[in-house]
N, C-alpha and C positions, 0 to 999 in steps of 0.2 A: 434857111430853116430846115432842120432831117425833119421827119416823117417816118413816126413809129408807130408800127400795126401790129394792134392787139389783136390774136384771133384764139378759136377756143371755143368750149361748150357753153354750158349755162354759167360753171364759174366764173368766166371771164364776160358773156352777154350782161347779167345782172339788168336786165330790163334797161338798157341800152335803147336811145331814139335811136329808131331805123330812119328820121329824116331830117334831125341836126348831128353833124357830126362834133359840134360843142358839147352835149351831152352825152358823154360816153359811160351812161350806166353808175351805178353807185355801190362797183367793187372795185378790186387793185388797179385797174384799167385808170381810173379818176382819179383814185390818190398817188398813185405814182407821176400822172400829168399835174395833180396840184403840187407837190413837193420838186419837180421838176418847173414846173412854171414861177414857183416863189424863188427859187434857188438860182435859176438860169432864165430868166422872163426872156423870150422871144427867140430862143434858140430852138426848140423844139412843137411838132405838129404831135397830138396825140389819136389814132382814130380805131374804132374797137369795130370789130368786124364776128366777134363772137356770136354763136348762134345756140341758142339753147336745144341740148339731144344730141347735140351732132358727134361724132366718129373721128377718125379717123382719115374711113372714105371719103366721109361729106367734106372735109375741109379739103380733099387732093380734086373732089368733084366740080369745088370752085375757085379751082387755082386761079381763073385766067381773070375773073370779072372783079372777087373779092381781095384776092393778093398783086398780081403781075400789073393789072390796069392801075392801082391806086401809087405804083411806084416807090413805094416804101424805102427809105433806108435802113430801116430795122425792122425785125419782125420777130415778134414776142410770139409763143405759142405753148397754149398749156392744153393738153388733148390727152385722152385715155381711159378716163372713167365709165363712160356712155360705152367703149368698145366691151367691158367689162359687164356692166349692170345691164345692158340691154340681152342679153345673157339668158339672165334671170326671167324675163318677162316676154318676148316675143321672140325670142330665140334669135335675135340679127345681132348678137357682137361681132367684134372681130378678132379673130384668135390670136395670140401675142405673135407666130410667124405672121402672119398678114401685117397685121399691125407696122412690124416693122419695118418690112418689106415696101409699104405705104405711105409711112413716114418717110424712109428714104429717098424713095419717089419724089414726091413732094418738094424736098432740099435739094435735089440735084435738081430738077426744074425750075424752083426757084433764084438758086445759084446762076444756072444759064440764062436768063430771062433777065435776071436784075444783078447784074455783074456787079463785084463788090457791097449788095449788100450783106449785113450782118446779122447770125440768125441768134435767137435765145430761146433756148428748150426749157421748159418750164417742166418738173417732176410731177408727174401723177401721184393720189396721196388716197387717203381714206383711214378713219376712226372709228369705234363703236359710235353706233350710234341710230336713229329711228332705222333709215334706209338700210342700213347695213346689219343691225343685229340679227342673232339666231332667232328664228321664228318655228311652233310647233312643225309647220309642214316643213321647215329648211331650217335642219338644227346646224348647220352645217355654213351657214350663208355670212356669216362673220369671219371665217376662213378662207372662204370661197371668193368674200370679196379684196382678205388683207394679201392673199396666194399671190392670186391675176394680176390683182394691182403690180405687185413689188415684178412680176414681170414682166407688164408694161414700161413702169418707170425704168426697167435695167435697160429695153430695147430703147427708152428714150434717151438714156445714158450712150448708148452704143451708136446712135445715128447723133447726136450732139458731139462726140469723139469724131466718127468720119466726117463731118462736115466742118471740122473747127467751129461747132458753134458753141457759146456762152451755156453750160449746164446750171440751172436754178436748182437746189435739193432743196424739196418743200418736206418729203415724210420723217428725215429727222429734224425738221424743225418743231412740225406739229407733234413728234413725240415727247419734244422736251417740253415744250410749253403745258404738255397736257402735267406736268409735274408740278403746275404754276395753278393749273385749274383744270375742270374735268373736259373732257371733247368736247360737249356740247358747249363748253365758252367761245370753244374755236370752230367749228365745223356744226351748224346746225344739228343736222341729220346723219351725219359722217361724213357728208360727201360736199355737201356746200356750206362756204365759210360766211361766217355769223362779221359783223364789221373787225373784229378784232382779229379773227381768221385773216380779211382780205387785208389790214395793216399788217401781217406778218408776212403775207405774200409780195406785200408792195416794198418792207423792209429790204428782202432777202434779194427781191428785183435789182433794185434799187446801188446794193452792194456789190454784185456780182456781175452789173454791167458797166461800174464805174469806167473801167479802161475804153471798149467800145464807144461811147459818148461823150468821149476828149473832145 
């Protein structure tokens, strides 16, 4: 049976049991293991290791306990909005060179540690919406957050290229779909996805790991 580890912020946490690994949360993380389990029953482990807030850093902080010990053959990773929003409010982001620089880390540790497993970069994303709109003191914060992001997601783009891993593009998913219906069908608040949000993510998953999980 592989053993695919979800990890990630709050998108990917989604209130996630920290002490059954059977309930892993009630975003993409779940319906990707239920569409994988109906589809392929007993070929695959699913386990979400997501933490809500987290960085960047925080996920390279716990390389060893929540990724390397659990021996994953896959590892799904959606990271970048908290490095961006946290920003805004305490001043601990991390700036798109860090960022990089971090993630990179991360995959080249990973790589040596768990020889032959396979990685899947998930795109950082974000929409109008509560979290992210212009507000009188931050007329500006709507921009600030579509800027950062799209340079995130390019450094995630660029560390997914050197490591041969699997690239997910989620931001022009969520732009088309917003032509279907407004952001808030798909992304609560801009930033975390409403159940339809996390089937789009689980869709695109889904698609674009087909070869890997031969």
């Amino acid at each position: 049976m592989k053993r695919i580890l979800f990890q990630g912020d709050s998108v990917t946490d989604v209130s996630r049991s920290r002490d059954n690994d059977a309930y892993p949360g009630h975003g993409y993380p779940t319906f990707i293991k239920g569409r994988l389990g109906v589809d392929r029953p007993g070929e695959f482990e699913c386990l979400n290791r997501g933490i809500s807030g987290n960085r960047v850093v925080d996920l390279y902080a716990r390389i060893r306990k929540d990724f390397i010990m659990l021996k994953p053959d896959v590892i799904s990773i959606l990271i970048g909005i908290n490095d961006v929003w946290h920003e805004l409010g305490d001043r601990n982001g991390v700036e798109a060179g860090k960022f990089e620089r971090v993630y990179d880390w991360l995959c080249t540790e990973l790589e040596e540690a768990l020889p032959g497993v396979k990685l899947v970069i998930l795109e950082p994303f974000v929409l109008p919406g509560g979290a992210t709109n212009p507000t009188e003191e931050n007329p500006g914060r709507l921009e600030y957050f579509r800027t950062e992001t799209a340079l995130r997601a390019q450094a995630a783009r660029r560390v997914a290229q050197k490591h041969s891993a699997v690239f997910v593009e989620l931001q022009r998913s969520f732009d088309e779909a917003c032509k279907k219906a407004p952001p808030s069908w798909w992304l609560i608040d801009g930033v975390h996805p409403s159940s339809c949000g996390h089937e789009l993510i689980a869709r695109r998953w889904i698609e674009e790991t087909k070869d890997i999980l031969l």
